[in-house]
N, CA and C of each residue as an Amber inpcrd file, in Angstrom:
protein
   438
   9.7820000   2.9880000   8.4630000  10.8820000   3.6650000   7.8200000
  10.3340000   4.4340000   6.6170000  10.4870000   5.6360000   6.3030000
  10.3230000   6.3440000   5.4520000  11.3390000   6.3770000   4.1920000
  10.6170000   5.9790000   2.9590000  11.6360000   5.9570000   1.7740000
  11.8610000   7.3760000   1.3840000  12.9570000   7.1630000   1.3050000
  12.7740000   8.7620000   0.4320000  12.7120000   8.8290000  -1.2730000
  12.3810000  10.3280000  -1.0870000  11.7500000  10.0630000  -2.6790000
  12.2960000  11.0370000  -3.4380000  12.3850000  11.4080000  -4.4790000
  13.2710000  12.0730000  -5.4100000  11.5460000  13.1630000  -5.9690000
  11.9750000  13.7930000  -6.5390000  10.9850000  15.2290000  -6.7730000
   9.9080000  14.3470000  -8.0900000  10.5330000  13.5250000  -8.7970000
   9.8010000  13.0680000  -9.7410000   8.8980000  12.0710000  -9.1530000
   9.5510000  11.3540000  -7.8840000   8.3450000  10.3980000  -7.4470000
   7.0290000  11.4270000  -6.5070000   7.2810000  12.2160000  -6.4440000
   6.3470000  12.8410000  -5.8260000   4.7470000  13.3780000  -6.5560000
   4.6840000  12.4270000  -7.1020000   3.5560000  12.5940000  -8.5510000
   2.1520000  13.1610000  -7.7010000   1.8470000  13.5310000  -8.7570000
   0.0050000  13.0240000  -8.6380000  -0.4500000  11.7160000  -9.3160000
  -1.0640000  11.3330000  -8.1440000  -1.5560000   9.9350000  -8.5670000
  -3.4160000  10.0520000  -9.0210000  -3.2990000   9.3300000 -10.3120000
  -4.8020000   9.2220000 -11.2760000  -4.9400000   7.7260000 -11.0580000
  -4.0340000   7.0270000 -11.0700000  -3.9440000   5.4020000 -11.5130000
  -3.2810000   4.4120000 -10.2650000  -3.3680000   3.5510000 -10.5250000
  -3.0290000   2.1200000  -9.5040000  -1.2930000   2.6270000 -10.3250000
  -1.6250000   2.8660000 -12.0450000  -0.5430000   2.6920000 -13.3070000
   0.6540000   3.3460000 -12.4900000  -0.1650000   5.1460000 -12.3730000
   0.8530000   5.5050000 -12.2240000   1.8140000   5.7070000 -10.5300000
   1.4080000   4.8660000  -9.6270000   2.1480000   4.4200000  -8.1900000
   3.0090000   3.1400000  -9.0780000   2.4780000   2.2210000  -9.1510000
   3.3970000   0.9940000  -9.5350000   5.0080000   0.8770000 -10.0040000
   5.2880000   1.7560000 -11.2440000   6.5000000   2.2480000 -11.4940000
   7.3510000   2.5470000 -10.3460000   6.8150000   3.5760000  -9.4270000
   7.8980000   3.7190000  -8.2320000   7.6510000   2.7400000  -7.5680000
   6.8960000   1.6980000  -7.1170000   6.3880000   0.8930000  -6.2710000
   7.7470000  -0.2200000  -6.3120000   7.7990000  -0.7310000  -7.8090000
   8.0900000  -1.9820000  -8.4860000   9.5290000  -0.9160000  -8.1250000
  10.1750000   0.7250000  -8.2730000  11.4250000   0.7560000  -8.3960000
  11.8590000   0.5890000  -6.6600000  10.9510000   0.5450000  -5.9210000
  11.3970000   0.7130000  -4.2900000  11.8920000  -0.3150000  -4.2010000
  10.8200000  -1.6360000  -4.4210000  11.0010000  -3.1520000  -4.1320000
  12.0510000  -3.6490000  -4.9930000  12.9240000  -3.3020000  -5.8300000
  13.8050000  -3.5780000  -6.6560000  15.1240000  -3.2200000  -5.8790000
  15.1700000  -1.8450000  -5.1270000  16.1080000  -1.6890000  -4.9320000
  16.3610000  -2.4100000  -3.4760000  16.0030000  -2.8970000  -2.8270000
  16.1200000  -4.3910000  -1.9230000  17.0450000  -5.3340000  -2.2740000
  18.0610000  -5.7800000  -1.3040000  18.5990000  -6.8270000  -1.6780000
  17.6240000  -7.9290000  -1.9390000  18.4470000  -8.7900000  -2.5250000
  17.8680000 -10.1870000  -3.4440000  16.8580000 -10.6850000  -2.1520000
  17.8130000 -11.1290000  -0.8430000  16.9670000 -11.9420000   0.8030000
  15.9560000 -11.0060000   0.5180000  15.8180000  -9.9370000   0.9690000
  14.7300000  -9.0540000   1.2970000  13.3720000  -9.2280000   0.1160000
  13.8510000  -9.0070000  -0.8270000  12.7540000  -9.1030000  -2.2950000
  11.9480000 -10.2270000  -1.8480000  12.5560000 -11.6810000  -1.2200000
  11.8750000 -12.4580000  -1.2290000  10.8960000 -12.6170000   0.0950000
  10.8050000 -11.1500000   0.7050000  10.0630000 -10.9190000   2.3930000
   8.8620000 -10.1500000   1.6670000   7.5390000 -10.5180000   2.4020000
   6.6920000  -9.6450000   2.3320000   6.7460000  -8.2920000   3.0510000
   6.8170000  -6.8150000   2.3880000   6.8310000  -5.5860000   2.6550000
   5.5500000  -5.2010000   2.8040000   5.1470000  -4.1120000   3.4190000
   4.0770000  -3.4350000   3.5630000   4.3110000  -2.1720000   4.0380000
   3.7820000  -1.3770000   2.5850000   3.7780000   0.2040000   2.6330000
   2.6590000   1.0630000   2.5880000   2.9700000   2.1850000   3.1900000
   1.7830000   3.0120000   2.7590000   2.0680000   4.0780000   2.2180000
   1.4610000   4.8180000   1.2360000   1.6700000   5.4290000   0.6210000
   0.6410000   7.0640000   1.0600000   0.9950000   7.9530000   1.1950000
   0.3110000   8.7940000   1.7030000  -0.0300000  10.4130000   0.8520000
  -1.4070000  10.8810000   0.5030000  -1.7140000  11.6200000  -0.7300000
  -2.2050000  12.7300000  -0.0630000  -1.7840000  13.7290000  -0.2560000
  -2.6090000  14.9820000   0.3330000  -3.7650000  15.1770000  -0.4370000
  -4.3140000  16.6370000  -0.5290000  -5.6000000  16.7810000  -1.4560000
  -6.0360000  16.6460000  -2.4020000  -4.9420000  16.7210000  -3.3270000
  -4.6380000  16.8820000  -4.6000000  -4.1630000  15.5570000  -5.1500000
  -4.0170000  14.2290000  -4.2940000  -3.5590000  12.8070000  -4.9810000
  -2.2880000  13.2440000  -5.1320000  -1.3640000  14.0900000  -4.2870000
  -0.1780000  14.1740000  -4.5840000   0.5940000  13.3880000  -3.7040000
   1.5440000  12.4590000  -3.7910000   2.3710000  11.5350000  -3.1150000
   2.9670000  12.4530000  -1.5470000   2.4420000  12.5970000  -0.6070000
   3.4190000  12.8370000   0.5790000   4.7310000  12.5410000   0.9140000
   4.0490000  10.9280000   1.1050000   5.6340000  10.1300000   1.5130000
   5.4100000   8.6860000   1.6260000   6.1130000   8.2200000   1.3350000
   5.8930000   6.7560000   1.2760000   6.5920000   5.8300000   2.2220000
   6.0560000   5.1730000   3.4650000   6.5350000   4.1120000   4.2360000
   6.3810000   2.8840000   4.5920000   8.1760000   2.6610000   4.6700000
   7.7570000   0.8880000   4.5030000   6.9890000   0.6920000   6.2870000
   6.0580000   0.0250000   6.1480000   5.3890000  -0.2360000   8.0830000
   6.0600000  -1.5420000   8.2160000   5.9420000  -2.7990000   7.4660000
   6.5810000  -3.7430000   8.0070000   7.3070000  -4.3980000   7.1490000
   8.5570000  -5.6200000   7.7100000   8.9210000  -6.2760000   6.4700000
   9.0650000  -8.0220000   7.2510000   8.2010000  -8.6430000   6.7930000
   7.7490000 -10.1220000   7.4250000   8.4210000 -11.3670000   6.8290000
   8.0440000 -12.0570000   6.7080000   8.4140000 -13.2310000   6.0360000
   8.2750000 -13.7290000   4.7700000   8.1690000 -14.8810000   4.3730000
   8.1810000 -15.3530000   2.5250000   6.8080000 -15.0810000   1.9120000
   5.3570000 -15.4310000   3.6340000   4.4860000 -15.1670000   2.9790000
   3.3730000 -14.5740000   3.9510000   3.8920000 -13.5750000   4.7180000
   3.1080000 -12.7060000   5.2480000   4.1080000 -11.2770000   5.9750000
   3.3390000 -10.6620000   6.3530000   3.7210000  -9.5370000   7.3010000
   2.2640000  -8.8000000   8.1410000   2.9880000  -8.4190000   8.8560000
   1.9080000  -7.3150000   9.8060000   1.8080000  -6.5900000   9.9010000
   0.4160000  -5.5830000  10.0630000   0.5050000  -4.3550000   9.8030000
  -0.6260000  -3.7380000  10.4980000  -0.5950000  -3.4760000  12.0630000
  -1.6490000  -3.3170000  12.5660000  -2.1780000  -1.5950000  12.3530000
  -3.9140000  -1.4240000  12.4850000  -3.8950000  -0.2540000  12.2190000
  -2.7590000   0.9020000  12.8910000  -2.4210000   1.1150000  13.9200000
  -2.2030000   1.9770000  14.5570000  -0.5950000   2.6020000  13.8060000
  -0.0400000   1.0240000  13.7500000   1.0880000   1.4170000  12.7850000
   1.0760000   2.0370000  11.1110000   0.0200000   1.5140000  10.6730000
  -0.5030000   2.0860000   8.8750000  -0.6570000   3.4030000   9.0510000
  -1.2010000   4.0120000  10.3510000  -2.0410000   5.0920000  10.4160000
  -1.0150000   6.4350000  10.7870000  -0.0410000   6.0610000  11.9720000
   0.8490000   7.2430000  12.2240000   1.6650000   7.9940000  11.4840000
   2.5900000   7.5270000  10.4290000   2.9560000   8.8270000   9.8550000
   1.7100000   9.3910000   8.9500000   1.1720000   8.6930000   8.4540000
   0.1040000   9.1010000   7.5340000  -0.6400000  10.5000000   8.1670000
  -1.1740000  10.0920000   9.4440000  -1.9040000  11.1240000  10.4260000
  -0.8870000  12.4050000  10.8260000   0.7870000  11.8700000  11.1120000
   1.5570000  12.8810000  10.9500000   1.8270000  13.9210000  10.0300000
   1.8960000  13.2740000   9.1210000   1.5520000  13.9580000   7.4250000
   0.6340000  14.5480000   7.0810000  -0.4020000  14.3020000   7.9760000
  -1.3050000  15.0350000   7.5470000  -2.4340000  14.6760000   6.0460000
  -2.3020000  13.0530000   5.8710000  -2.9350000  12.6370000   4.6950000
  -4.3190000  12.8530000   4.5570000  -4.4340000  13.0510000   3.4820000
  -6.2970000  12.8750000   3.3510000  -6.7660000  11.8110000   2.7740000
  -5.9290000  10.9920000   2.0500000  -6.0130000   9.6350000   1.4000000
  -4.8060000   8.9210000   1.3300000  -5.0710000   7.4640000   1.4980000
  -4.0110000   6.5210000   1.2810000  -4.5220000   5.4110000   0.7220000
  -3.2240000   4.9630000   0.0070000  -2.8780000   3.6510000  -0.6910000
  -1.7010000   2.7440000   0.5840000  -2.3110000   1.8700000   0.3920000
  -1.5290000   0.8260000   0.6420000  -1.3450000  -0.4750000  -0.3350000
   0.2790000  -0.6480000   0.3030000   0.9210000  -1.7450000  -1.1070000
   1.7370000  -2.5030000  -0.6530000   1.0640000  -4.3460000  -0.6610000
   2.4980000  -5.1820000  -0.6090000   2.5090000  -6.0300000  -1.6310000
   4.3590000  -6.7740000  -1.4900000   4.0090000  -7.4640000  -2.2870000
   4.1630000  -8.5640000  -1.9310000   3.9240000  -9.6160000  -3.3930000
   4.3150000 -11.2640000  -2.9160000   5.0560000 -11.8430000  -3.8310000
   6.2380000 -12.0980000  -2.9770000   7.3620000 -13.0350000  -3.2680000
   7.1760000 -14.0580000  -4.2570000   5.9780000 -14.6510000  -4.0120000
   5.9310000 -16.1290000  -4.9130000   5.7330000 -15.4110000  -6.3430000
   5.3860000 -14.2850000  -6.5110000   4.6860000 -13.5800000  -7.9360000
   3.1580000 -13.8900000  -7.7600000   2.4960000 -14.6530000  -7.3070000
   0.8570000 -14.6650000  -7.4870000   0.5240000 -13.3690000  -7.0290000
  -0.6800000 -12.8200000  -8.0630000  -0.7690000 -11.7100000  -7.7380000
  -2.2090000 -11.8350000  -6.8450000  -3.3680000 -12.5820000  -6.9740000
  -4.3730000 -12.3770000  -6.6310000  -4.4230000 -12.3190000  -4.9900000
  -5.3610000 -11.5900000  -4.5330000  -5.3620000 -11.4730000  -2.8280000
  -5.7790000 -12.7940000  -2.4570000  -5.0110000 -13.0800000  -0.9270000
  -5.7090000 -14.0540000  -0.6000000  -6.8970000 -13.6550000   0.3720000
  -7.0780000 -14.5100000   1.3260000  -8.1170000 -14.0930000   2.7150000
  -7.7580000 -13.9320000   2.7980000  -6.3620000 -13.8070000   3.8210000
  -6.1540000 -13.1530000   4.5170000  -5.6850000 -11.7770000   4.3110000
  -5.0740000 -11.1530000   2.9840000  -5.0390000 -10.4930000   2.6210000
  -6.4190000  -9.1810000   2.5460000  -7.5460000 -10.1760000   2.1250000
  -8.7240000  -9.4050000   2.2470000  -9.5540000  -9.1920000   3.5450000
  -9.0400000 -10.2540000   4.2470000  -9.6440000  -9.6550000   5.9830000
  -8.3750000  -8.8780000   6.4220000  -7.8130000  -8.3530000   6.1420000
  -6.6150000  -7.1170000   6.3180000  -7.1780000  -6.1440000   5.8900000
  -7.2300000  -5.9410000   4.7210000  -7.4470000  -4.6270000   3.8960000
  -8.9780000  -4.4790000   4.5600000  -9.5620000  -4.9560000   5.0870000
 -11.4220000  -4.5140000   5.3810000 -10.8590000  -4.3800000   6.7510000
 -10.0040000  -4.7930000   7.9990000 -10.0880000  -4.0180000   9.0010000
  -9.2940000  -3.0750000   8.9170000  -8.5440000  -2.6970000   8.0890000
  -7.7360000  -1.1030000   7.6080000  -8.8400000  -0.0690000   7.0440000
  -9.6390000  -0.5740000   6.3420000 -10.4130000   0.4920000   5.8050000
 -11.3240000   0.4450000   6.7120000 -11.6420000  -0.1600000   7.7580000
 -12.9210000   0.2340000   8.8320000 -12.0730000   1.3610000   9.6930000
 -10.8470000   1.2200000  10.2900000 -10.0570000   1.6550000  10.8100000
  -9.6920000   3.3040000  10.3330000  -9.7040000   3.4530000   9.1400000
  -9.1730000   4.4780000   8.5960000 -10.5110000   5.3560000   8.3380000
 -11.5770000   4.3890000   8.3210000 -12.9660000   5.2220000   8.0760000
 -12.9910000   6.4340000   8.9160000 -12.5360000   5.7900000  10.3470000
 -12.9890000   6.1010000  11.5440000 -12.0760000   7.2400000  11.5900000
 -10.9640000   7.3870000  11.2300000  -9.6800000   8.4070000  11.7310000
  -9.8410000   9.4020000  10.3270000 -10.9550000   9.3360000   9.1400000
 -11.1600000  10.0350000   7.9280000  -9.6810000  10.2010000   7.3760000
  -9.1800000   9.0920000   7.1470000  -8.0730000   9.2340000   6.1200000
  -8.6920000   7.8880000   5.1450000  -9.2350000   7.8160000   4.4140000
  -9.6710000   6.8080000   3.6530000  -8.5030000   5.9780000   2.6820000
  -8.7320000   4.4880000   2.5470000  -8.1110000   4.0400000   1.7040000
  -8.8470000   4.2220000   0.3760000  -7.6720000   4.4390000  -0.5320000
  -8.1940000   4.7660000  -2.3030000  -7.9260000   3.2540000  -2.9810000
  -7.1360000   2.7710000  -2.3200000  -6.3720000   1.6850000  -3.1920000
  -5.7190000   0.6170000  -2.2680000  -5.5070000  -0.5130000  -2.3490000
  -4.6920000  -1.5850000  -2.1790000  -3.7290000  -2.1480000  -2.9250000
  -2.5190000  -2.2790000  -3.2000000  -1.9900000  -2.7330000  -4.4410000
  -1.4720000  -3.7690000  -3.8890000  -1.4050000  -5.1310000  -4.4070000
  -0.3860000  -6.1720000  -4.5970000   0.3670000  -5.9030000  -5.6180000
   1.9860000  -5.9320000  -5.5480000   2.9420000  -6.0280000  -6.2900000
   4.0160000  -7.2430000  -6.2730000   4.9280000  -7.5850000  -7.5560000
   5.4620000  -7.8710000  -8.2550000   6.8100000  -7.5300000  -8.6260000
   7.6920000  -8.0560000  -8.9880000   9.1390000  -6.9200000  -9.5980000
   8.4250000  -7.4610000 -11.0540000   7.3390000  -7.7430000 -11.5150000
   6.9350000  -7.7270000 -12.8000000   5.4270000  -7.0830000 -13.1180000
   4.4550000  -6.8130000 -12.2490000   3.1750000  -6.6270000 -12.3330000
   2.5720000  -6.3610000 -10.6580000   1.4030000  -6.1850000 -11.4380000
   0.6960000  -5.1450000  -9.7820000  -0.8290000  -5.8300000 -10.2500000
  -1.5270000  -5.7930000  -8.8220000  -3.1420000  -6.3380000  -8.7950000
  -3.7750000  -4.7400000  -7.9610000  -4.4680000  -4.4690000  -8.3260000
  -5.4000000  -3.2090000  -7.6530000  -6.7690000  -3.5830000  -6.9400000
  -6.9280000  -3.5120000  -5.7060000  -8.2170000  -3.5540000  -5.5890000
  -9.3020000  -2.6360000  -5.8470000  -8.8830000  -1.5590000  -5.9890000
  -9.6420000  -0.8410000  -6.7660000 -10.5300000  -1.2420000  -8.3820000
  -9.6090000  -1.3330000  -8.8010000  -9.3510000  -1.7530000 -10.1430000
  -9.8680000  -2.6570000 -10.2640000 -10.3430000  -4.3870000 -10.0040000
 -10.7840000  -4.9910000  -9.2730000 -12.4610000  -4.8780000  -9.3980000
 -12.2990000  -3.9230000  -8.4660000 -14.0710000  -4.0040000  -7.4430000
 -13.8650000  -4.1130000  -6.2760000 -12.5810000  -4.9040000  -5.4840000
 -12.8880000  -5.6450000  -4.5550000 -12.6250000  -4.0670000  -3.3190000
 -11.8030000  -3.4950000  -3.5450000 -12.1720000  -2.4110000  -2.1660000
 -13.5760000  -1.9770000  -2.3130000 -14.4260000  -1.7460000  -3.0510000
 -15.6800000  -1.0210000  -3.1440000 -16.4610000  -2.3070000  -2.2300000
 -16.5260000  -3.3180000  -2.7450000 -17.2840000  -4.6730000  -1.8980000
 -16.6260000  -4.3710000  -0.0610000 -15.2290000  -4.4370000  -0.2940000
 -14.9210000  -4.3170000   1.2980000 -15.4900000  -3.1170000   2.0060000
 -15.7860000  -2.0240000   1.0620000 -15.8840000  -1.3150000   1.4280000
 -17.2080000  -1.0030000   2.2320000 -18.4120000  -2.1620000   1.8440000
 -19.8290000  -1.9120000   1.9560000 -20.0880000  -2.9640000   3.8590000
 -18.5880000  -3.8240000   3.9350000 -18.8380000  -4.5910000   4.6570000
 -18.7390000  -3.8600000   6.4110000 -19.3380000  -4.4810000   7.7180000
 -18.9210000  -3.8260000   8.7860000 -18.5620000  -4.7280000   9.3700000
């Protein structure tokens, strides 16, 4: 499902900083049940780090969801992205990735290698705070792995 976005969310993105604000306002506007489901979006940047469009791919349970490449990848490839972020969050508030979280994000970025739409970012979110793998280190490490 594609969120729609208002002219101001359509930023250029420099920062994990500046996605989060709309990130934290998407996941807010969710009913209360839903807030407490893991979402998974992607966020999609043309050349310029400018926001395309942002879609929710799945919405799972208290403490997972799925998100196989093929689904992360289609509107993105429709769109025409040259870079993406992807962002979920977690219900409990812990922000740090787990495994499984991080054997996700390394077969997305092998995946995306391959189709040259690269991931820039991973975000875990919060309706209070955000974790970056960027930011981090940890996509650059996933990044070295095959």
């Amino acid at each position: 499902m594609i969120i729609p976005l208002n002219d101001g969310e359509k930023i250029k993105v420099h920062s994990p900083a500046d996605v989060y604000p709309i990130m934290q306002s998407i996941l807010l506007r969710e009913c209360e049940t839903d807030r407490n489901r893991e979402h998974f979006w992607t966020i999609s940047l043309d050349t310029a780090n400018r926001i395309l469009n942002i879609e929710l791919v799945s919405m799972g349970s208290i403490k997972s969801t799925l998100a196989e490449p093929m689904e992360v990848l289609s509107i993105p490839l429709q769109k025409r992205a040259v870079n993406l972020i992807l962002v979920h969050n977690h219900p409990s508030g812990e922000l740090q990735p787990s495994d499984a979280d991080k054997d996700h994000t390394d077969r997305l970025i092998q995946a995306c290698l391959l189709m040259d739409v690269p991931i820039v970012d991973h975000m875990i979110i919060t309706e209070t705070s955000y974790y970056s793998f960027k930011n981090s280190g940890l996509l650059a490490e996933l990044e070295k792995s095959e």
